[in-house]
C-alpha positions as CSV (number, residue, x, y, z in Angstrom):
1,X,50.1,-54.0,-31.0
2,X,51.4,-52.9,-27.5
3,X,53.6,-50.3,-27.4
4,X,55.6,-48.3,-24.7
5,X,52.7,-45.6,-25.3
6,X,50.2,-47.7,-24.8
7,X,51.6,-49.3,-21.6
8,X,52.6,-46.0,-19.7
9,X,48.7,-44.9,-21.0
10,X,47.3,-47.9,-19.5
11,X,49.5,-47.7,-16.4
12,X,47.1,-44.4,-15.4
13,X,44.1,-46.1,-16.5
14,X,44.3,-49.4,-14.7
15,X,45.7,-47.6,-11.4
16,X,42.0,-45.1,-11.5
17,X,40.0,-47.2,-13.1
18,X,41.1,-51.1,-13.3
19,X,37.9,-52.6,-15.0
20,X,38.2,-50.2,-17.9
21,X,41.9,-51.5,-18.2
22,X,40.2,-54.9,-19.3
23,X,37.9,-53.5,-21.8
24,X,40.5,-51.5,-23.4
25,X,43.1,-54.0,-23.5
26,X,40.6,-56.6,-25.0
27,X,39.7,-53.8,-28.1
28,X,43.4,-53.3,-28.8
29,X,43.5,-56.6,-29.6
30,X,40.2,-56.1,-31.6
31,X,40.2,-58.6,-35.0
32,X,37.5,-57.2,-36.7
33,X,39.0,-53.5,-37.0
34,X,38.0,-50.6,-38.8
35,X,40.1,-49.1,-41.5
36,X,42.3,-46.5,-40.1
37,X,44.7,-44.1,-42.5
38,X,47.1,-41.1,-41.1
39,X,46.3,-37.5,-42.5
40,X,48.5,-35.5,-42.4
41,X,48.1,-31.6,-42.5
42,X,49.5,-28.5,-40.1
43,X,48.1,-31.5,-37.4
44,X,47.9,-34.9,-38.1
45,X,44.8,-36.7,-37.4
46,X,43.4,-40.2,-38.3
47,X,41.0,-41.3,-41.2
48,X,38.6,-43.8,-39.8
49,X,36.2,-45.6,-41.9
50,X,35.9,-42.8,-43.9
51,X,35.4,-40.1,-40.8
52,X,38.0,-37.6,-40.1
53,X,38.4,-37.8,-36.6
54,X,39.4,-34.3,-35.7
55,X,40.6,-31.2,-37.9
56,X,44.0,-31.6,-39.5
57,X,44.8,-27.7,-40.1
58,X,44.1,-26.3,-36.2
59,X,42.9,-29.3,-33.6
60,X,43.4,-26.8,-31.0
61,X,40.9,-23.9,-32.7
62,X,38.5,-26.5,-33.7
63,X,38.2,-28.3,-29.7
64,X,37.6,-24.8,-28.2
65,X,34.8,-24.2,-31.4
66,X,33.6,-27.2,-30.4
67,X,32.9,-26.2,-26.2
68,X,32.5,-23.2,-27.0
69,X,29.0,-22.8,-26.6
70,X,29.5,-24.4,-22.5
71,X,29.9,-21.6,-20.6
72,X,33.5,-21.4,-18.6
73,X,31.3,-21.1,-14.9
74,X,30.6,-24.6,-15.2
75,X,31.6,-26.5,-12.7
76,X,30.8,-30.2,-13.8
77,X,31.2,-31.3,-17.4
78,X,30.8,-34.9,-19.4
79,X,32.4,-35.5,-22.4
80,X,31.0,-37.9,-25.4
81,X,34.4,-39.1,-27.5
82,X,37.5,-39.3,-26.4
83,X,39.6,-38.0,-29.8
84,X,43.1,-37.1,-29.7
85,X,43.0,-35.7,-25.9
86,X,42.2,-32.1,-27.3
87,X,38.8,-31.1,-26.2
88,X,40.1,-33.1,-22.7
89,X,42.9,-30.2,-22.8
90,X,40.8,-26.9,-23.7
91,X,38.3,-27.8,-21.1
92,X,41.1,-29.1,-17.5
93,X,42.5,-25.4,-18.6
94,X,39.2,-23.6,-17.1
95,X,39.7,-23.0,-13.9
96,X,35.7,-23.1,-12.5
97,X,36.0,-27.1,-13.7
98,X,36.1,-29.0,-10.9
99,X,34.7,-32.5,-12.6
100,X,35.0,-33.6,-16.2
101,X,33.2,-37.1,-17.4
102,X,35.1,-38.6,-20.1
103,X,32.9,-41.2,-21.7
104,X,33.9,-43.7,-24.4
105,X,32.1,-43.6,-27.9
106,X,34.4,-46.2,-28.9
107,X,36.6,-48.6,-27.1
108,X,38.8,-49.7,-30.1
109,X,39.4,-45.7,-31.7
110,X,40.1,-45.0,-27.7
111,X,42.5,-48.2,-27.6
112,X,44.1,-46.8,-30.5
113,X,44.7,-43.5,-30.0
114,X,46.5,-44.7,-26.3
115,X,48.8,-46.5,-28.8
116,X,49.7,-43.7,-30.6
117,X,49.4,-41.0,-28.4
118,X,50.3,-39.8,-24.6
119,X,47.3,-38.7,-23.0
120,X,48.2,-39.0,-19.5
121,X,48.1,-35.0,-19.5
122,X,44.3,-35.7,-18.7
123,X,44.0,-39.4,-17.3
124,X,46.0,-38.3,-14.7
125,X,44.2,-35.3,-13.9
126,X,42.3,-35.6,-10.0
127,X,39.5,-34.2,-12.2
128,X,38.6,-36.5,-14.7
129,X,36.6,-39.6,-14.6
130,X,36.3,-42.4,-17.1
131,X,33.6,-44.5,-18.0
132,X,31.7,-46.4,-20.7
133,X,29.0,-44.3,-22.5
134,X,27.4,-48.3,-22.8
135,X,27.2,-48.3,-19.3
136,X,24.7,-45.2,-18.7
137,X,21.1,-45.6,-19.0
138,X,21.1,-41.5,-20.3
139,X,22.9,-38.7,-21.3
140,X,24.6,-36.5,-18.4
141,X,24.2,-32.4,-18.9
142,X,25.8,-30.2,-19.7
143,X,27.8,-32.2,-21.9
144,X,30.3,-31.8,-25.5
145,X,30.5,-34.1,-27.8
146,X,33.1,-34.9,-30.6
147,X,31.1,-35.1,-33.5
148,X,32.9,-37.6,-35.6
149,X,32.4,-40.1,-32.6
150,X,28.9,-39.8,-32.7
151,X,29.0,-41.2,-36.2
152,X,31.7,-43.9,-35.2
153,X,30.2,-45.1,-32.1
154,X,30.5,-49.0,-30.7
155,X,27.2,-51.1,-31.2
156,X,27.0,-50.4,-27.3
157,X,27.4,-47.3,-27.5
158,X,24.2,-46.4,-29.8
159,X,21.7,-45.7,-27.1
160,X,23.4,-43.2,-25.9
161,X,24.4,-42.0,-29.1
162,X,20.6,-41.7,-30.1
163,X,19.8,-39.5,-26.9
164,X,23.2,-37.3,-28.0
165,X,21.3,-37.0,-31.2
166,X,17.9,-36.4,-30.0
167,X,18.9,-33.5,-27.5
168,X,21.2,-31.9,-30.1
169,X,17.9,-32.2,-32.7
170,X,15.3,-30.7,-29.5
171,X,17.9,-27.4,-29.2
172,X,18.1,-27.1,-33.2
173,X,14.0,-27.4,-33.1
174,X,13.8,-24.9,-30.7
175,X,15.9,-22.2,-32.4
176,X,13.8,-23.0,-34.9
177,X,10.3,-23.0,-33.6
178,X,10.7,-19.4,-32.1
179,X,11.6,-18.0,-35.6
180,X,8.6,-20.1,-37.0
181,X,5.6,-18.9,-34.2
182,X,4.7,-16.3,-36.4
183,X,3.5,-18.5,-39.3
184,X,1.1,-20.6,-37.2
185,X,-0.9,-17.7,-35.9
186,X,-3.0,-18.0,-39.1
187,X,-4.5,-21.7,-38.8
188,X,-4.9,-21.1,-34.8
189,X,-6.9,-18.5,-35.6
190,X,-8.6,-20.0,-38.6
191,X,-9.2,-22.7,-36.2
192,X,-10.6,-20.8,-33.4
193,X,-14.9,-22.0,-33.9
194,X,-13.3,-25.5,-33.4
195,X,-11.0,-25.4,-30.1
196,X,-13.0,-23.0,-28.5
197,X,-16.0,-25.2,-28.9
198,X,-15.0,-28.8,-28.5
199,X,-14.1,-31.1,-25.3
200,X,-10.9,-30.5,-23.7
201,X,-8.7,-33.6,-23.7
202,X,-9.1,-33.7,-19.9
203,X,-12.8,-35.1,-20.2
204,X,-11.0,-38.0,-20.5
205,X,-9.2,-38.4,-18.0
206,X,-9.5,-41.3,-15.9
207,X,-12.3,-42.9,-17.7
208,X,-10.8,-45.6,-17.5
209,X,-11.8,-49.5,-16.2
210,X,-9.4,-50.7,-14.2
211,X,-9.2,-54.2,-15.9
212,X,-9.1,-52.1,-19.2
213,X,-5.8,-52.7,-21.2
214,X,-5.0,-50.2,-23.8
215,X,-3.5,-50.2,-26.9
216,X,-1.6,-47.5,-28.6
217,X,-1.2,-48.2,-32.2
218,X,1.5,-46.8,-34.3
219,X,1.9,-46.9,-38.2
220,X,5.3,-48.6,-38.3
221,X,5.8,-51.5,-40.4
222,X,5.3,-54.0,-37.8
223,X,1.7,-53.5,-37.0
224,X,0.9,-55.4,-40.3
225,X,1.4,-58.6,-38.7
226,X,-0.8,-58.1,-36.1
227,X,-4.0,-57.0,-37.3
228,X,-5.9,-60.7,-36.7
229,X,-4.8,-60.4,-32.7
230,X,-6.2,-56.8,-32.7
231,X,-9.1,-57.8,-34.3
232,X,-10.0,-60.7,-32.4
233,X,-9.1,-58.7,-29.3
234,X,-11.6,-56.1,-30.2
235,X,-13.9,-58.9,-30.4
236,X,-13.6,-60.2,-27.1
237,X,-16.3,-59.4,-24.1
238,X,-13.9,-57.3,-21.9
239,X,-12.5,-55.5,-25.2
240,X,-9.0,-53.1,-24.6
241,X,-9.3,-49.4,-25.9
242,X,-7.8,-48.7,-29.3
243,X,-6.0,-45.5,-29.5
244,X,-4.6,-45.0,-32.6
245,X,-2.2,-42.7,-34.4
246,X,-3.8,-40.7,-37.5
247,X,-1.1,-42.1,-40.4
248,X,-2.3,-45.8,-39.0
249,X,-6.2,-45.1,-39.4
250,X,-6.6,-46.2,-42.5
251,X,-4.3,-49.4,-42.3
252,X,-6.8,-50.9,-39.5
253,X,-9.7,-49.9,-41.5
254,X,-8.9,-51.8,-44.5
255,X,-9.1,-54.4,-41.7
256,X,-12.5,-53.9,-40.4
257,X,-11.0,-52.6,-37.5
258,X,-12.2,-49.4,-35.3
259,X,-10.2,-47.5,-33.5
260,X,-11.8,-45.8,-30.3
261,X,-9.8,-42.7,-30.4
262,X,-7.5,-41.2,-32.6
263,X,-4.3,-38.6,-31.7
264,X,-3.5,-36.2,-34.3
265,X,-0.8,-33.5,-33.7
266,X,1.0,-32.8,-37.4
267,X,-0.6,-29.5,-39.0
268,X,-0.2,-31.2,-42.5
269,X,-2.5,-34.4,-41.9
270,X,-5.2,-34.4,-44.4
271,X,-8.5,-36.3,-45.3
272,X,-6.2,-38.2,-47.2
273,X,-4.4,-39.0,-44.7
274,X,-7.1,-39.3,-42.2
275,X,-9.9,-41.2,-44.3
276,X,-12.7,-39.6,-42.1
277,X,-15.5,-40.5,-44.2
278,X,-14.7,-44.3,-43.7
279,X,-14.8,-43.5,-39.7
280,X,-18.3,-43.4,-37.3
281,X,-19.5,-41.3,-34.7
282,X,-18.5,-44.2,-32.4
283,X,-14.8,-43.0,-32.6
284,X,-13.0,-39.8,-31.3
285,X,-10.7,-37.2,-32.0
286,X,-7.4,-35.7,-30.0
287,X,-6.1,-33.1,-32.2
288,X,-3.9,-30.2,-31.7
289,X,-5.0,-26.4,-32.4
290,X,-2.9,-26.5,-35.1
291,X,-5.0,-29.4,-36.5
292,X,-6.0,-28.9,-40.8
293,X,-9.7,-27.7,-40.4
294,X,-11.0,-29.3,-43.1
295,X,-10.5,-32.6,-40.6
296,X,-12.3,-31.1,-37.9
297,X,-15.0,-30.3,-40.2
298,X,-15.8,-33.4,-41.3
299,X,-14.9,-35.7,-38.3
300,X,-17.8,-37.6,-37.5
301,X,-17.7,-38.4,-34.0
302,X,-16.7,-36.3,-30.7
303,X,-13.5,-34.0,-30.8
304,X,-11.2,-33.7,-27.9
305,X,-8.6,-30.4,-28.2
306,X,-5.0,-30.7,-26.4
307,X,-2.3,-28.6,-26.5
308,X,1.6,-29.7,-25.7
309,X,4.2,-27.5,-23.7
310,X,5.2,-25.9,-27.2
311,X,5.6,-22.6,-27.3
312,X,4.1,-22.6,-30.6
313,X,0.4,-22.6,-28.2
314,X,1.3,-20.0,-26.2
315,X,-0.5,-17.3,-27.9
316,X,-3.8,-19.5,-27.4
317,X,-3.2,-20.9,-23.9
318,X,-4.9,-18.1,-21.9
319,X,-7.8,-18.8,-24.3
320,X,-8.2,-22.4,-23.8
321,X,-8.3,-24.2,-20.8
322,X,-7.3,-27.6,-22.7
323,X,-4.6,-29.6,-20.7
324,X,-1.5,-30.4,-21.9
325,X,-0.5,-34.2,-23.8
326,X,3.5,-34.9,-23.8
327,X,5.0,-34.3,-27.1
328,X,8.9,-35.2,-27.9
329,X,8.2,-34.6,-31.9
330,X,5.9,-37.9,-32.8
331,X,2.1,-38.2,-32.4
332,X,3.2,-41.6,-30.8
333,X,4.3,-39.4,-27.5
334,X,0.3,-37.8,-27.1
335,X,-1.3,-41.4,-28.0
336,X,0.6,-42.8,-25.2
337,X,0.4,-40.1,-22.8
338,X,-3.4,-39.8,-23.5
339,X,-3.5,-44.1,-22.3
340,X,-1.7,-43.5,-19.6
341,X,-3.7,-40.5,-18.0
342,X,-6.9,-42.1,-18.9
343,X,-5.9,-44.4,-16.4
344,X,-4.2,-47.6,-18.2
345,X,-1.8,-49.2,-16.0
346,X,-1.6,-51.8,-19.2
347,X,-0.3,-50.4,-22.1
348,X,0.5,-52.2,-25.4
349,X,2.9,-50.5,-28.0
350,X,1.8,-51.8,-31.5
351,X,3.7,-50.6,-35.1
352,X,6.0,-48.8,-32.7
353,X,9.0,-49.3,-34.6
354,X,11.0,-46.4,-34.8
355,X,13.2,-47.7,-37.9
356,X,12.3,-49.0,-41.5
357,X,11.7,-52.6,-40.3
358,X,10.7,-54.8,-43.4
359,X,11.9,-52.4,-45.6
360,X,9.1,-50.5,-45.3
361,X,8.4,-47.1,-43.5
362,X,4.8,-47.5,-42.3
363,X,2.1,-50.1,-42.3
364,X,-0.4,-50.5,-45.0
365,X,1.6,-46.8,-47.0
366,X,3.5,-47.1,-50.4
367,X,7.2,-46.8,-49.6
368,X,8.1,-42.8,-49.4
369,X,4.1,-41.3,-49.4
370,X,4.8,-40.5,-45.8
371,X,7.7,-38.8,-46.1
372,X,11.4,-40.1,-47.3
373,X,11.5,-43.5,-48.6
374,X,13.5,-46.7,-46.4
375,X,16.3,-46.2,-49.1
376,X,17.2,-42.5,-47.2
377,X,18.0,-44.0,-44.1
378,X,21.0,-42.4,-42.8
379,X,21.2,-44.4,-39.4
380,X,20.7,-47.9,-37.3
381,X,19.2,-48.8,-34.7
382,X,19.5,-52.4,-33.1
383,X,16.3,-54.2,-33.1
384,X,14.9,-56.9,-30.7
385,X,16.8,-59.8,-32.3
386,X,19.9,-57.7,-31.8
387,X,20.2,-56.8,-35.9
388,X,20.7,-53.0,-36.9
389,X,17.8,-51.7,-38.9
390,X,18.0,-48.5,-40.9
391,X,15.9,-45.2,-39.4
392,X,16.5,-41.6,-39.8
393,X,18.0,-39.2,-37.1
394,X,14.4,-38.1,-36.0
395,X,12.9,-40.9,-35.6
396,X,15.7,-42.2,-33.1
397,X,15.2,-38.8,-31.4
398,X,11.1,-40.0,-30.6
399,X,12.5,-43.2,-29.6
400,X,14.7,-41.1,-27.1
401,X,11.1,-39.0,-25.8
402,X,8.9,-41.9,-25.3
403,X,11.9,-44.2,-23.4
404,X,12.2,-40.9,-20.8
405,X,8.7,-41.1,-20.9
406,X,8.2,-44.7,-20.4
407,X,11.1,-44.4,-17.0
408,X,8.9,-42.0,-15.7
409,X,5.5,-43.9,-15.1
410,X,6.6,-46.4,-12.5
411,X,2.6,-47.8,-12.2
412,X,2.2,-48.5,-16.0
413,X,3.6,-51.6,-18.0
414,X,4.5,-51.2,-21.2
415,X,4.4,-53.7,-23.6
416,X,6.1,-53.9,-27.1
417,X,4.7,-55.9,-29.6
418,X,7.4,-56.6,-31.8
419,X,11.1,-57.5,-32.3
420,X,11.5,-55.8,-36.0
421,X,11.5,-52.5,-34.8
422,X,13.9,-50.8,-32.4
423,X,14.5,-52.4,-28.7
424,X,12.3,-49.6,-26.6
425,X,14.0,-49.1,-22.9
426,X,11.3,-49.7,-20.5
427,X,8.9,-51.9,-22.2
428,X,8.9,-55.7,-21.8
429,X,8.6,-58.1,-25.0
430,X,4.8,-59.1,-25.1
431,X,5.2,-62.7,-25.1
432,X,2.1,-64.0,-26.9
433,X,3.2,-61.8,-29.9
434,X,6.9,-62.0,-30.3
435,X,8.2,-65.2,-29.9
């Protein structure tokens, strides 16, 4: 429906930014539209799919709660969500602001609300810009986000929505981890005859063969249809290196397969988890100091100790002259730093899925022994064959660590080996294996 609203709205927008004009005017006229109801209240506010986009008693308290924790010196601020205009209001009224970066969550809510509602208070403000959040590759700091967006964002939007999630997730980890130091000092002390003993990480280092591929091997759900090609690739003359995750050991055993190294980094991994009596001296161990000793006691073959950038290490980092692996909240993140400072300028991304691809969580593991079960997904991620696949908030936050990862290391390609899981930015499809 066009409106005299919507026209004088779109008047502003197509004079400052005509290509937008286009995309909004093609989601006004939207068929396949969400279900949208008025609520009413000391504000009225709209009921979309079930999400309340803003408060109905105080919209005006609730946007300055909401950038509230920005401090007012800022001088350059982006904005995830477009709502009613409110937080766009609360934050043109400082006077330090000299830029504000409006991006759209959701062009049909945003094509909506221009039907309903003047907002040319802030489109025509010199200071704002407008964009697609689909059309960034990341996030822009310091940002605020509209919360309710975040859950109502456009199937373009989601990548960036996954990276809003992710760095709101690392600053709630944080606060977290500094209450939580304290309770670790225990099991780095306990595990002080190991890490002070073993190899640092470093000794491996570029070791590497040049013609050497590597493959990083993750437990997702998608690495069970690939055991023959790692097998028979093990087999071959000028084999690649195996470095596997600790949750996916046990899945390639039950293969006959070896993995050269394995990358632990979770406190709670246990024998059970890591069947160590099924390994050989022949493969080796990256663990953390925080590492269950009862593993490092009976590993059979050489022990490498890492530490991340944590400051859960701190109290043990004048101590130990081990170098640091890139962590982002998965073992995943060490396993493939580890490849790529050996010297792998080939790197293959196997069970990397990120999301609960076949209905399962992880290779080769009965569905919820790892953790919560596929059924308590709470979000989607779109796959390689463009289909959304169910995941949990964390997991789309290590998806986020190893992509900023992965755009970081211009000489190494990365390879992902499968289409079930989610679309990983900076890798290319591995042809052979995902046609």
């Amino acid at each position: 429906m066009i409106n005299d609203c919507f026209a004088q709205n779109m008047r502003v927008i197509a004079s400052r930014w005509p290509t937008l004009a286009d995309v909004l005017q093609q989601a006004a006229a939207e068929q396949h539209r969400p279900a949208v109801q008025l609520i009413e209240g000391q504000d009225n506010t709209l009921l979309i799919n079930g999400i309340q986009l803003t408060s109905r008693h105080n919209r005006q308290q609730e946007a300055l709660q909401q950038i509230s924790k920005l401090p007012r010196h800022y001088p350059h601020i982006t904005l995830y969500g477009t709502g009613l205009g409110d937080m766009q209001q609360q934050l043109l009224s400082r006077e330090r602001l000299q830029q504000l970066n409006v991006c759209i969550l959701n062009e049909y809510i945003f094509a909506l609300v221009l039907q309903l509602l003047d907002q040319r208070h802030w489109l025509s403000d010199s200071r704002v810009t407008l964009q697609l959040a689909a059309s960034q590759s990341d996030i822009q700091l310091p940002f605020a986000v509209l919360p309710s967006e975040l859950v109502l964002a456009s199937d373009g939007s989601m990548k960036i929505r996954d990276r809003l999630y992710s760095e709101l997730e690392a600053g709630y980890a944080a606060q977290r981890l500094k209450q939580d130091i304290s309770a670790f000092l225990p099991r780095l002390q306990q595990n002080q005859p190991f890490w002070q003993h073993d190899l640092p990480v470093q000794a491996l280092f570029n070791s590497l063969a040049p013609e050497k591929d590597v493959y990083v091997i993750g437990a997702g759900p998608s690495l069970e249809q690939h055991y023959g090609f790692i097998k028979q690739a093990q087999q071959q003359h000028n084999a690649p290196v195996l470095i596997c995750v600790d949750t996916a050991v046990a899945a390639l055993l039950s293969q006959d397969i070896r993995p050269d190294i394995i990358v632990s980094r979770d406190h709670k991994i246990t024998l059970q988890h890591l069947p160590c009596s099924s390994l050989t001296p022949a493969s080796s161990l990256v663990y953390f100091p925080l590492a269950n000793p009862e593993l490092l006691q009976h590993f059979p073959g050489k022990r490498y100790v890492a530490l991340s950038d944590g400051a859960v290490f701190d109290p043990v980092r004048k101590q130990l002259a081990a170098a640091a692996l890139f962590s982002h909240g998965s073992v995943i993140h060490p396993a493939v730093d580890l490849a790529v400072k050996m010297g792998a300028k080939r790197v293959l991304l196997f069970g990397a899925d990120f999301a609960f691809s076949h209905n399962k969580t992880h290779a080769s593991w009965q569905n919820g022994a790892l953790g919560p079960g596929y059924q308590a997904a709470t979000e989607q991620v779109i796959n390689g064959f463009g289909e959304k696949v169910p995941t949990l908030r964390n997991l789309l936050t290590y998806l986020t660590g190893l992509e900023r990862y992965i755009s970081k290391q211009s000489a190494v390609r990365f390879f992902n080996t499968s289409k079930a899981g989610a679309v990983i930015a900076g890798t290319q499809y591995h042809t052979e294996l995902t046609t």
